[in-house]
C-alpha positions in Angstrom: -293.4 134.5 -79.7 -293.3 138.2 -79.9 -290.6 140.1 -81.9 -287.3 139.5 -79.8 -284.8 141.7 -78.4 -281.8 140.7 -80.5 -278.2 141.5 -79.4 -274.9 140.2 -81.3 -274.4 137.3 -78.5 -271.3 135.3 -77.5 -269.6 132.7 -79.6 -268.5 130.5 -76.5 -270.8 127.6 -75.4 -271.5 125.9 -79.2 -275.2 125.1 -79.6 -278.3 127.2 -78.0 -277.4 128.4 -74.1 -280.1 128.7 -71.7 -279.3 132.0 -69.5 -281.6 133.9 -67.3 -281.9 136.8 -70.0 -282.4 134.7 -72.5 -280.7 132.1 -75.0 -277.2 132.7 -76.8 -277.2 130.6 -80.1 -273.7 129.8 -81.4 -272.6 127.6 -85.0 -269.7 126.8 -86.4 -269.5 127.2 -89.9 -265.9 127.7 -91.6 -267.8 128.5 -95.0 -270.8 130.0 -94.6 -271.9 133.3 -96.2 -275.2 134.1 -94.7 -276.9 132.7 -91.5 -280.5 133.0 -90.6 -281.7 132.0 -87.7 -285.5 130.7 -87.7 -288.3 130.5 -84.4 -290.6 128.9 -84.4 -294.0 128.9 -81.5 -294.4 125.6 -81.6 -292.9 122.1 -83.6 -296.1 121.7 -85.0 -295.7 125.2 -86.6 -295.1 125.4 -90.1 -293.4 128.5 -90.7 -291.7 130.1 -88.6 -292.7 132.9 -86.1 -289.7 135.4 -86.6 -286.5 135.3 -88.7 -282.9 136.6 -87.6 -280.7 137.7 -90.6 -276.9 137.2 -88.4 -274.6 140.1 -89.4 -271.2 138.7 -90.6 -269.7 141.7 -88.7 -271.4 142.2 -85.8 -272.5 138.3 -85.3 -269.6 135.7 -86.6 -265.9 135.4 -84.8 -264.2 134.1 -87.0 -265.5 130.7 -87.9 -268.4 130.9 -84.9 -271.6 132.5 -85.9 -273.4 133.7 -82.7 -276.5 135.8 -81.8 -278.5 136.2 -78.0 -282.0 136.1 -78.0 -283.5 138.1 -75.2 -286.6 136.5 -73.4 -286.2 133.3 -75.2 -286.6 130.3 -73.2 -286.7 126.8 -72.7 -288.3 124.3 -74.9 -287.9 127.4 -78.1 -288.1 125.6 -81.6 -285.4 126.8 -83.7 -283.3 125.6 -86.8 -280.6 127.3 -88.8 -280.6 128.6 -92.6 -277.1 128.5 -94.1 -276.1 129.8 -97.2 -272.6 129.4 -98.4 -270.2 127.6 -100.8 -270.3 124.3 -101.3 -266.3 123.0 -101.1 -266.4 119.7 -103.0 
């Protein structure tokens, strides 16, 4: 996959929403500090292809982290990085 468009994305719709523009990516976390969101070309693909830092500001309402994707489409390999504290 080529670099992506990436714009901050709605937090409605939980999960990863296929749209004609793209996809819109969307996590709960309550306490999570950083979110990364990794692509991947292919499951068989062992690192992945590009890596979106989410800005706390500009990407999380308040406990939903959210990001759109532009171009993305169906069948896109993805997982999520989470870094945070770890509330026992």
């Amino acid at each position: 996959m080529a670099l992506a468009n990436i714009k901050e994305g709605m937090p409605m719709g939980l999960g990863a929403k296929l749209t004609p523009d793209g996809v819109n990516f969307s996590l709960y976390s309550r306490d999570a500090t950083k979110v990364t969101l990794c692509l991947f070309d292919s499951p068989y693909s062992e690192k992945p292809s590009q890596l979106i830092d989410l800005d706390p500001v500009k990407n999380r309402s308040g406990d939903i982290w959210h990001v759109f994707v532009e171009a993305a489409g169906e069948g896109l390999c993805y997982l999520y990085k989470v870094d945070g504290d770890r509330k026992s």
